[in-house]
Biopython code that builds the backbone (N, CA, C, O; Angstrom):
import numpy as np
from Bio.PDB.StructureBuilder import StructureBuilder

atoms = [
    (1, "UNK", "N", (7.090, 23.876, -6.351)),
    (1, "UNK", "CA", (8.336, 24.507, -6.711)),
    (1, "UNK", "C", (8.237, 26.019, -6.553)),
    (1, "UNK", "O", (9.264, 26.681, -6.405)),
    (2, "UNK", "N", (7.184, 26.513, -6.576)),
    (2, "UNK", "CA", (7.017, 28.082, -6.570)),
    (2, "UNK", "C", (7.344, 28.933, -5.210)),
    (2, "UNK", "O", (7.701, 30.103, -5.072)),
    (3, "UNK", "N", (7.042, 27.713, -4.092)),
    (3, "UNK", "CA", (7.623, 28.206, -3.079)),
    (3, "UNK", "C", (8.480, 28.470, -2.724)),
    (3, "UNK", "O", (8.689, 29.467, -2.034)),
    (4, "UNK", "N", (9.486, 27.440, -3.175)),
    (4, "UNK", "CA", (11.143, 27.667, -2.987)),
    (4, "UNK", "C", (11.840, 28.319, -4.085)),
    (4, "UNK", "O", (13.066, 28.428, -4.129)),
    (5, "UNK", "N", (11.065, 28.735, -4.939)),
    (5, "UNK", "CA", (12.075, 29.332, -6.428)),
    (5, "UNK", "C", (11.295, 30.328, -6.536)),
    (5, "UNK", "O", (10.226, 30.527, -5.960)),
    (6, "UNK", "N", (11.984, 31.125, -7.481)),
    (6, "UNK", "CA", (11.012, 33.179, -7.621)),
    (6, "UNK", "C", (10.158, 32.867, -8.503)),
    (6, "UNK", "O", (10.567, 32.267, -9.497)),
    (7, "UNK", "N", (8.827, 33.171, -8.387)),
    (7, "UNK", "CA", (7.594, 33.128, -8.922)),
    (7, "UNK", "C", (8.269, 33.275, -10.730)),
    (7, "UNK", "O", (8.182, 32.382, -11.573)),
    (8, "UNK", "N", (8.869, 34.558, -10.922)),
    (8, "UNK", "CA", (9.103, 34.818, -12.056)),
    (8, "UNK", "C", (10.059, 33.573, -13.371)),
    (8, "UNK", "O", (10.184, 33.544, -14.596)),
    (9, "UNK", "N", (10.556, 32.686, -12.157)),
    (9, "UNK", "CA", (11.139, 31.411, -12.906)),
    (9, "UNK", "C", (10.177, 30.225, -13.417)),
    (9, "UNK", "O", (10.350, 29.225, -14.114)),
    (10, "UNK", "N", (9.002, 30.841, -12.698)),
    (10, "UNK", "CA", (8.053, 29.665, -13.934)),
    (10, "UNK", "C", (7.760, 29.238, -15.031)),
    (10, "UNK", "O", (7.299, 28.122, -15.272)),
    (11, "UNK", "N", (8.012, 30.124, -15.815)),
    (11, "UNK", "CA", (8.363, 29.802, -17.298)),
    (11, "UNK", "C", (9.613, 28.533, -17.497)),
    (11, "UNK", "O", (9.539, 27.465, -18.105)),
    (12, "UNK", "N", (10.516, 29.016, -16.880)),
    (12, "UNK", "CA", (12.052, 28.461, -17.445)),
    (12, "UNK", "C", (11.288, 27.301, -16.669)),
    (12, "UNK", "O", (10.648, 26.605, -17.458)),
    (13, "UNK", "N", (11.149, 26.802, -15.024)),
    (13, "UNK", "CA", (11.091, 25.405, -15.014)),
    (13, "UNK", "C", (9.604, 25.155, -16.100)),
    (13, "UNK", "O", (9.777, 24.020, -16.543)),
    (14, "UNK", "N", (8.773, 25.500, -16.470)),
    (14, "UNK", "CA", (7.936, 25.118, -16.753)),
    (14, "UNK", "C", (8.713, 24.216, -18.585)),
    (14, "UNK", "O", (8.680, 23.059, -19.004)),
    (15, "UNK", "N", (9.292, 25.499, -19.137)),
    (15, "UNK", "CA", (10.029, 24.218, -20.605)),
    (15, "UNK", "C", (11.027, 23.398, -20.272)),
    (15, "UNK", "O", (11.457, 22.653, -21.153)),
    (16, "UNK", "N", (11.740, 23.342, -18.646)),
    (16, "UNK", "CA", (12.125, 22.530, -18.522)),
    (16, "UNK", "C", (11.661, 21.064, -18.373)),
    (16, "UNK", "O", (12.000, 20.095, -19.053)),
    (17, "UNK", "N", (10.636, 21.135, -17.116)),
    (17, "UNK", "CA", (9.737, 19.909, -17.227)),
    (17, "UNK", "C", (9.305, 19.223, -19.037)),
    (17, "UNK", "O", (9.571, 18.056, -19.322)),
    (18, "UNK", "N", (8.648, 20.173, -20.044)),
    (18, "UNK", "CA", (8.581, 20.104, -20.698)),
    (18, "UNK", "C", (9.137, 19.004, -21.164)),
    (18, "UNK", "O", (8.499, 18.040, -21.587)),
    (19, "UNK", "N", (10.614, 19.106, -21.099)),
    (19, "UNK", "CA", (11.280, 18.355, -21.864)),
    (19, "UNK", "C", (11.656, 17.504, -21.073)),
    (19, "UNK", "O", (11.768, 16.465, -21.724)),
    (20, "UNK", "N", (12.029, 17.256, -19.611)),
    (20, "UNK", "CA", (12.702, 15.901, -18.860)),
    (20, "UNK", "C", (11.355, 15.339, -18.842)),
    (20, "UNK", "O", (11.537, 14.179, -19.212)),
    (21, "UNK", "N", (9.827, 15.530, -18.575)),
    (21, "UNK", "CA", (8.821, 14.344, -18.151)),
    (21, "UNK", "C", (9.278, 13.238, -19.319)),
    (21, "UNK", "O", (9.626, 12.140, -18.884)),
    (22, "UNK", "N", (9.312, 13.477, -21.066)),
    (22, "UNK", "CA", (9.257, 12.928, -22.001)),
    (22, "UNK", "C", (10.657, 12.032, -21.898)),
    (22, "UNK", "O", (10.695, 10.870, -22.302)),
    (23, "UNK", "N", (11.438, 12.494, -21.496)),
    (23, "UNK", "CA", (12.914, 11.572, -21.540)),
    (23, "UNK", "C", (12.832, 10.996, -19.736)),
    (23, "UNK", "O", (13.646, 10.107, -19.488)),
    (24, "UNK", "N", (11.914, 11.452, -18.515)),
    (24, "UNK", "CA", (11.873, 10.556, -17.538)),
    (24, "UNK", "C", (11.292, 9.299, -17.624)),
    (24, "UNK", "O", (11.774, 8.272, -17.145)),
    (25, "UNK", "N", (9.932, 9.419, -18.428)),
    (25, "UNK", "CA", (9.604, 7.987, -18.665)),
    (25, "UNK", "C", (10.133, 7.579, -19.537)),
    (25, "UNK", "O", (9.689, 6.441, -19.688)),
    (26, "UNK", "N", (11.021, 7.830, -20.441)),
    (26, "UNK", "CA", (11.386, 6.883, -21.515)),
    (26, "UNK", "C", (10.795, 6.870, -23.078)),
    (26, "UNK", "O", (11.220, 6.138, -23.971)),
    (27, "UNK", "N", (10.029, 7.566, -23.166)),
    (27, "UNK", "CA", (9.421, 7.819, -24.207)),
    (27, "UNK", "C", (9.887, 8.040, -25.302)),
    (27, "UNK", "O", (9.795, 7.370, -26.331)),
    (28, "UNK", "N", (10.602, 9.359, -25.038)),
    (28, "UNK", "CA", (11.866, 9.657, -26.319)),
    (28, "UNK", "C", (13.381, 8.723, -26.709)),
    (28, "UNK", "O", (14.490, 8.979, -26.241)),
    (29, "UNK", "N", (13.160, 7.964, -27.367)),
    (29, "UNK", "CA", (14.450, 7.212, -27.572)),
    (29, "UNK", "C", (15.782, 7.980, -27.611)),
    (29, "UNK", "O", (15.790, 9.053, -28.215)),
    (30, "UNK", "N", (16.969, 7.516, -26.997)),
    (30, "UNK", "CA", (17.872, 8.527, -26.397)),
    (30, "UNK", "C", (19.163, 7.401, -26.413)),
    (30, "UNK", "O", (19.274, 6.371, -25.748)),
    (31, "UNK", "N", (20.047, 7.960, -27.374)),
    (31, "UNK", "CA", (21.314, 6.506, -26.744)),
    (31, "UNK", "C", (21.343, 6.555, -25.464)),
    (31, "UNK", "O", (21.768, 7.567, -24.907)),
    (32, "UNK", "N", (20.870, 5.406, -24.711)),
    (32, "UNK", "CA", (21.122, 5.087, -23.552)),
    (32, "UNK", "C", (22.139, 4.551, -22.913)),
    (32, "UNK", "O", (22.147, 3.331, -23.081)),
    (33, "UNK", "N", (23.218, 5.027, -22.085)),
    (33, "UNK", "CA", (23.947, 3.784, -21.820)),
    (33, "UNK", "C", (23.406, 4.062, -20.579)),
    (33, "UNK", "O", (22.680, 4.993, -20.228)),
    (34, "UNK", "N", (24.052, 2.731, -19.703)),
    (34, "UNK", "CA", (23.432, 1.932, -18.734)),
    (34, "UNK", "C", (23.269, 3.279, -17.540)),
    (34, "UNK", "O", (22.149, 3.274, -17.029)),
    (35, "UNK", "N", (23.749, 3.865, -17.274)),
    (35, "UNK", "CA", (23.554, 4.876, -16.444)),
    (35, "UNK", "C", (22.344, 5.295, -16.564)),
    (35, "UNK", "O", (21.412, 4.942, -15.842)),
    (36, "UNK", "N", (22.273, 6.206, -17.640)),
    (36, "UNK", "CA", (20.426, 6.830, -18.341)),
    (36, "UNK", "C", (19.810, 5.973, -17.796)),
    (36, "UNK", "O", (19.280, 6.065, -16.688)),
    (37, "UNK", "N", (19.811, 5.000, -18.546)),
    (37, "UNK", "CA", (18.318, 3.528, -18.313)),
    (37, "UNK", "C", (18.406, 3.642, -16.854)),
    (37, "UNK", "O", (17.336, 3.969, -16.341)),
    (38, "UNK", "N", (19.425, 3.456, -16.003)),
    (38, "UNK", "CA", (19.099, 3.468, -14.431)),
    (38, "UNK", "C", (18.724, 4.480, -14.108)),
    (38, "UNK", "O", (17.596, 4.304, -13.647)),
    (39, "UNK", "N", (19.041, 5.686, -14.054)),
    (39, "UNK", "CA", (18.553, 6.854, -13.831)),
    (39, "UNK", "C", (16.910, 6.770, -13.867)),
    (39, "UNK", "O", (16.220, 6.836, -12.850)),
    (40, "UNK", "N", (16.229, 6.563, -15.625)),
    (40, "UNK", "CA", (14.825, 6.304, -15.692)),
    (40, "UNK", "C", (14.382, 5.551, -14.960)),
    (40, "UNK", "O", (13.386, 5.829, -14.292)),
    (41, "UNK", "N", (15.041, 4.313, -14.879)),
    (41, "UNK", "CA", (14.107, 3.495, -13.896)),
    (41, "UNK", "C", (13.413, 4.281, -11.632)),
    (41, "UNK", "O", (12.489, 4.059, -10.849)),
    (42, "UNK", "N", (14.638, 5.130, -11.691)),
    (42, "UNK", "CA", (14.230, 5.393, -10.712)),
    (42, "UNK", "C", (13.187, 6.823, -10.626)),
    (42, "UNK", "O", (12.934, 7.479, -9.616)),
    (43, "UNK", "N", (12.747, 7.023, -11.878)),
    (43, "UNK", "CA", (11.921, 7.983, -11.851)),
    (43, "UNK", "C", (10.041, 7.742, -11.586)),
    (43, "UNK", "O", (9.379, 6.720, -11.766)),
    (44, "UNK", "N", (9.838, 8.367, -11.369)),
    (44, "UNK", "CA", (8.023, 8.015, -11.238)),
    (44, "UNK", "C", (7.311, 7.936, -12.513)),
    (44, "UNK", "O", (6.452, 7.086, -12.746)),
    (45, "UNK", "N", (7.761, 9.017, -13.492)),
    (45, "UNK", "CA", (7.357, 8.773, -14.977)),
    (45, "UNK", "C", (7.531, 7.626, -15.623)),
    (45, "UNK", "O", (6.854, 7.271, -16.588)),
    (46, "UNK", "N", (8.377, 7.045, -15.157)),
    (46, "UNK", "CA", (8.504, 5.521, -15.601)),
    (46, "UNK", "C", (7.599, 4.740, -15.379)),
    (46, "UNK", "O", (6.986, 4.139, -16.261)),
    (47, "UNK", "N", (7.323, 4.611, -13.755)),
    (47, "UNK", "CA", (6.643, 3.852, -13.463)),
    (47, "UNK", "C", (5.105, 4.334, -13.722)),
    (47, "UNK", "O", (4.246, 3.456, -13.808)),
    (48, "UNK", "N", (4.749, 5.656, -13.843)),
    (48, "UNK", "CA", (2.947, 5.419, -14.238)),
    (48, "UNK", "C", (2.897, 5.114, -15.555)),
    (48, "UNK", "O", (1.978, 4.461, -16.050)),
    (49, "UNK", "N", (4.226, 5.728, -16.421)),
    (49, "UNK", "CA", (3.588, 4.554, -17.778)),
    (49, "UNK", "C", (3.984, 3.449, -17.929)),
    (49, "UNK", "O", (4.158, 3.211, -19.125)),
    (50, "UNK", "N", (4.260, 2.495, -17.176)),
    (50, "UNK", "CA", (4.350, 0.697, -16.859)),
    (50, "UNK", "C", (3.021, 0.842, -16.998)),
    (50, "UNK", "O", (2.426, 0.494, -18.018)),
    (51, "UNK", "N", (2.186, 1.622, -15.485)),
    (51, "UNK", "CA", (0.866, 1.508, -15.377)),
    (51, "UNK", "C", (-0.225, 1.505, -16.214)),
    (51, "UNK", "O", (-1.051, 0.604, -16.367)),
    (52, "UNK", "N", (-0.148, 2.858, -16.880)),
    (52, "UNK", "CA", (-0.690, 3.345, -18.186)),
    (52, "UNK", "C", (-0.734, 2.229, -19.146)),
    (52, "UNK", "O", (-1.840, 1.760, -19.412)),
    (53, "UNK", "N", (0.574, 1.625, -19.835)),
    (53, "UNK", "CA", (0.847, 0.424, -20.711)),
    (53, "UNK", "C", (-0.208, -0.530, -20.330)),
    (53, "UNK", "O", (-1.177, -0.759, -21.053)),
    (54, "UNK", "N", (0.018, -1.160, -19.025)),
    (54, "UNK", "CA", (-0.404, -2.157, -18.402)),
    (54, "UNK", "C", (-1.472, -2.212, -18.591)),
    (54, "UNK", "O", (-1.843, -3.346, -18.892)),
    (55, "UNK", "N", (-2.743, -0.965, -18.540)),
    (55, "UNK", "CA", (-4.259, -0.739, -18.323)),
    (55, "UNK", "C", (-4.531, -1.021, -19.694)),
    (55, "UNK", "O", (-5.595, -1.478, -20.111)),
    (56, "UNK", "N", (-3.534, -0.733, -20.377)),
    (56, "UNK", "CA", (-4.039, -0.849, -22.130)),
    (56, "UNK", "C", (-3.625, -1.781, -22.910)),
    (56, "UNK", "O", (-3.727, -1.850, -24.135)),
    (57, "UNK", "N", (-2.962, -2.794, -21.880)),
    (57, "UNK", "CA", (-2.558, -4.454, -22.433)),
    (57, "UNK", "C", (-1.528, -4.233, -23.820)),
    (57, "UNK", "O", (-1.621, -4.905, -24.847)),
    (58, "UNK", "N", (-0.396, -2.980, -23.553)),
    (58, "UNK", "CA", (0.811, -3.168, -24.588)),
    (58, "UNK", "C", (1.998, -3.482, -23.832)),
    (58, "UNK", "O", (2.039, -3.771, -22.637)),
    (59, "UNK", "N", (2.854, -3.406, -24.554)),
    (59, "UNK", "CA", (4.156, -3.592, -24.144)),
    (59, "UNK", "C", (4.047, -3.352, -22.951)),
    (59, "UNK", "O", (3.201, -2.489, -22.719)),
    (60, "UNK", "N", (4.657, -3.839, -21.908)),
    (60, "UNK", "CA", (4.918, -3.350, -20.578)),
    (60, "UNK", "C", (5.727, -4.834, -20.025)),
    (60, "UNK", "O", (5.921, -5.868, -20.663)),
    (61, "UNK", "N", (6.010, -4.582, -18.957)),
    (61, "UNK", "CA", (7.272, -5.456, -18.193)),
    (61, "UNK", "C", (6.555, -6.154, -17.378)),
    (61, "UNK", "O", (7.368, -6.902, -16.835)),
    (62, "UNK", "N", (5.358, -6.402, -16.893)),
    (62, "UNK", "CA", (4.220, -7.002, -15.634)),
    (62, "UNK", "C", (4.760, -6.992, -14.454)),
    (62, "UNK", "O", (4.641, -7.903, -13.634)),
    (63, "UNK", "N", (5.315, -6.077, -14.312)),
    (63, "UNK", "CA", (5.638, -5.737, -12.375)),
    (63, "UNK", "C", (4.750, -4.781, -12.079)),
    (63, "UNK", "O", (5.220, -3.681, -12.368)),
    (64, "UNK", "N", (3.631, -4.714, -11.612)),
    (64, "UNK", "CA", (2.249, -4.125, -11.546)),
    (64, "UNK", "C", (2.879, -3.818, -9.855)),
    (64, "UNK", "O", (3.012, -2.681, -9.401)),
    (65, "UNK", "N", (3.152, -4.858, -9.233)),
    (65, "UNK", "CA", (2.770, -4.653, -8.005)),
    (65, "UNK", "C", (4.513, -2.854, -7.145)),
    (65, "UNK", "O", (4.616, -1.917, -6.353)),
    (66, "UNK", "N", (5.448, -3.805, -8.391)),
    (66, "UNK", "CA", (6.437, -2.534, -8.464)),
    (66, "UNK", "C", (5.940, -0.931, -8.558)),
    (66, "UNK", "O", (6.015, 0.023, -7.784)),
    (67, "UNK", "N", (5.533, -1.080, -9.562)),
    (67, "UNK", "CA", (5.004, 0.468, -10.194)),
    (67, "UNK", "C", (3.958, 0.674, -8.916)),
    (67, "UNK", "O", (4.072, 1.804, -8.440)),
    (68, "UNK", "N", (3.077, -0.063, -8.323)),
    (68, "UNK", "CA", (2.447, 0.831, -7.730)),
    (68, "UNK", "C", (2.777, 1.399, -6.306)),
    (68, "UNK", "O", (2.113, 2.259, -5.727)),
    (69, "UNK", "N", (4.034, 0.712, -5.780)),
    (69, "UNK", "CA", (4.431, 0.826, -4.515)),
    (69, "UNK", "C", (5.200, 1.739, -5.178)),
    (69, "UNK", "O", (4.820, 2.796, -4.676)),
    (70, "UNK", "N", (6.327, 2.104, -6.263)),
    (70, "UNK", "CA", (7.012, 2.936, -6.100)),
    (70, "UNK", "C", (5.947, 4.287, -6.177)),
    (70, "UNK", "O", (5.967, 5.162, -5.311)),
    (71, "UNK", "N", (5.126, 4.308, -7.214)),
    (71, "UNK", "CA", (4.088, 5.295, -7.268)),
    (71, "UNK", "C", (3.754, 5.960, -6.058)),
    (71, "UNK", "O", (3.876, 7.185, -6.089)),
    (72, "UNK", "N", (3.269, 5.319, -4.746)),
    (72, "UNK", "CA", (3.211, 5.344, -3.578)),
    (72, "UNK", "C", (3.684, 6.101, -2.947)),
    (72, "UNK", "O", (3.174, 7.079, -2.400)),
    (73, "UNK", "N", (5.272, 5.551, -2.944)),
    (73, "UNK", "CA", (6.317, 5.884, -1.837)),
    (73, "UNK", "C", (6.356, 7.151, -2.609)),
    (73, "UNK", "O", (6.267, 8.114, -1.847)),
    (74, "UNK", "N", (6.479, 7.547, -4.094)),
    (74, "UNK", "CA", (6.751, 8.744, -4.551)),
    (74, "UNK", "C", (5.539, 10.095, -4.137)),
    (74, "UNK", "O", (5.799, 11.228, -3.734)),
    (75, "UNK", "N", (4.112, 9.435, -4.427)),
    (75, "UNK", "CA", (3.924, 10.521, -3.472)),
    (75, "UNK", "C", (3.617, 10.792, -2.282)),
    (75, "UNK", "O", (2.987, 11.781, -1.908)),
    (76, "UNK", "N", (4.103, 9.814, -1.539)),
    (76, "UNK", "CA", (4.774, 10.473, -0.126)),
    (76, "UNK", "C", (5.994, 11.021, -0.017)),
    (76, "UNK", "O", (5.978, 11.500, 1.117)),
    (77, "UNK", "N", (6.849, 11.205, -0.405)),
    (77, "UNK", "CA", (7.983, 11.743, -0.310)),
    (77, "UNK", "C", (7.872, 12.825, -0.834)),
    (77, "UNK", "O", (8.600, 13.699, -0.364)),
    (78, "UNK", "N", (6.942, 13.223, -2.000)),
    (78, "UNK", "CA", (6.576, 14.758, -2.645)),
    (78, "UNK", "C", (5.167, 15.166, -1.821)),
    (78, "UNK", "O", (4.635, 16.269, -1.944)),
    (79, "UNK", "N", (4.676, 14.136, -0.999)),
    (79, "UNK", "CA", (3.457, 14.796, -0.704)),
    (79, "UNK", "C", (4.526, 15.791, 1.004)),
    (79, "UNK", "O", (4.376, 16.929, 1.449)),
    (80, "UNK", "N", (5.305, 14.864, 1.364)),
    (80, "UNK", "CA", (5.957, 15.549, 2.697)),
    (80, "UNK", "C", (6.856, 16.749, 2.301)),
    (80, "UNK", "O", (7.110, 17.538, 3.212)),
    (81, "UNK", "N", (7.474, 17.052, 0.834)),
    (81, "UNK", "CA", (8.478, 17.880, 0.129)),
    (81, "UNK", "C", (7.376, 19.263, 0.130)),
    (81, "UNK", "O", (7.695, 20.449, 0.210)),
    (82, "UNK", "N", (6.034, 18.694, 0.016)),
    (82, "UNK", "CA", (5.097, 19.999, -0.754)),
    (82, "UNK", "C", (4.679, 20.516, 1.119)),
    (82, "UNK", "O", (4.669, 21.725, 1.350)),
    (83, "UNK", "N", (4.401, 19.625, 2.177)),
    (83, "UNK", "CA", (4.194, 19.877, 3.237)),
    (83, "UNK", "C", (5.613, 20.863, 4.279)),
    (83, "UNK", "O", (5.567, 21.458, 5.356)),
    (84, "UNK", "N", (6.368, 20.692, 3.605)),
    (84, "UNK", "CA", (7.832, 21.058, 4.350)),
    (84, "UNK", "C", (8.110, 22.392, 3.568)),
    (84, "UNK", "O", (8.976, 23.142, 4.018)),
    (85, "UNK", "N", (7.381, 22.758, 2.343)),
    (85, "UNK", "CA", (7.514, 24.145, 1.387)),
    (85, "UNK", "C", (6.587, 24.752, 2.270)),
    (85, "UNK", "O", (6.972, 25.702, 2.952)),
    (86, "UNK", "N", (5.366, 24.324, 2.362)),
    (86, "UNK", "CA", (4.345, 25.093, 2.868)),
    (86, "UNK", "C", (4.370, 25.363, 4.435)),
    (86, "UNK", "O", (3.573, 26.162, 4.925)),
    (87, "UNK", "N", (5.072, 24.849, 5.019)),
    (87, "UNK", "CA", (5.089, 25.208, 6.409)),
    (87, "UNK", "C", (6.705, 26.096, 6.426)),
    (87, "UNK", "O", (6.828, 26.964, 7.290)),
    (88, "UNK", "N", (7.750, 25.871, 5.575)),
    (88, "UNK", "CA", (8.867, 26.722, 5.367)),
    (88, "UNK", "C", (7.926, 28.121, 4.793)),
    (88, "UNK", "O", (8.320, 29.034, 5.519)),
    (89, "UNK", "N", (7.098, 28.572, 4.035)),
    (89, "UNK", "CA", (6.236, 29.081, 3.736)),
    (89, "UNK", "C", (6.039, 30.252, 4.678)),
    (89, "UNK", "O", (6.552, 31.370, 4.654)),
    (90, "UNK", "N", (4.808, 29.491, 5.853)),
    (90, "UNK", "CA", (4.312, 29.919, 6.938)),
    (90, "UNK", "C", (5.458, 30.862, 7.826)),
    (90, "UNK", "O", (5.233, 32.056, 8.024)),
    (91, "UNK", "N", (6.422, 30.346, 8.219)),
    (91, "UNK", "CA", (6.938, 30.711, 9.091)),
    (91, "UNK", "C", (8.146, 31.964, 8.319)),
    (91, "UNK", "O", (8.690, 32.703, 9.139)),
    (92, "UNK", "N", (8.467, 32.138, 7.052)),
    (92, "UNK", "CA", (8.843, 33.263, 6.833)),
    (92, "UNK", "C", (7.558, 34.837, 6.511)),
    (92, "UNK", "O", (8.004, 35.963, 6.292)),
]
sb = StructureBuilder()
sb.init_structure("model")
sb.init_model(0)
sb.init_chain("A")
sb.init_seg("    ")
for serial, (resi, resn, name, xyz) in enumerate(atoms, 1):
    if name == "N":
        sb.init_residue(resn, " ", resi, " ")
    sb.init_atom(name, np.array(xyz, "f"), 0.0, 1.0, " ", f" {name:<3s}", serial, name[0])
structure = sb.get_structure()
């Protein structure tokens, strides 16, 4: 993110993250209506704590093989986002 935003905004995203990682996976109970809950589900925080759960035999949903493909595809799509900063980067 530092590439594309002013160094000096690291703070602000930094308490932002703060607070969406905890409500991306779901963690913080939140009236949900059905929108929210979909929203989470398509986040990655969701899915590493399926994973997380899963390794520690609690609650979890047993779509193992879900969480880890989305896990996957997510960081490829941030691993090509961080490759496309850094070469936008280069060339200014």
């Amino acid at each position: 993110m530092g590439y594309l935003l002013d160094p000096n905004s690291a703070d602000s995203i930094l308490t932002l993250s703060l607070i969406l990682v905890p409500v991306a996976c779901g963690s913080i109970p939140l009236l949900r209506p059905q929108i929210v809950q979909d929203l989470i589900a398509f986040s990655p925080f969701y899915h590493y704590r399926q994973l997380v759960l899963s390794a520690v035999n609690l609650n979890y949903d047993n779509q193992l093989f879900l969480h880890l493909l989305w896990l996957l595809w997510a960081c490829a799509a941030f691993g090509l986002f961080a490759a496309w900063s850094y070469q936008r980067d280069r060339t200014v």
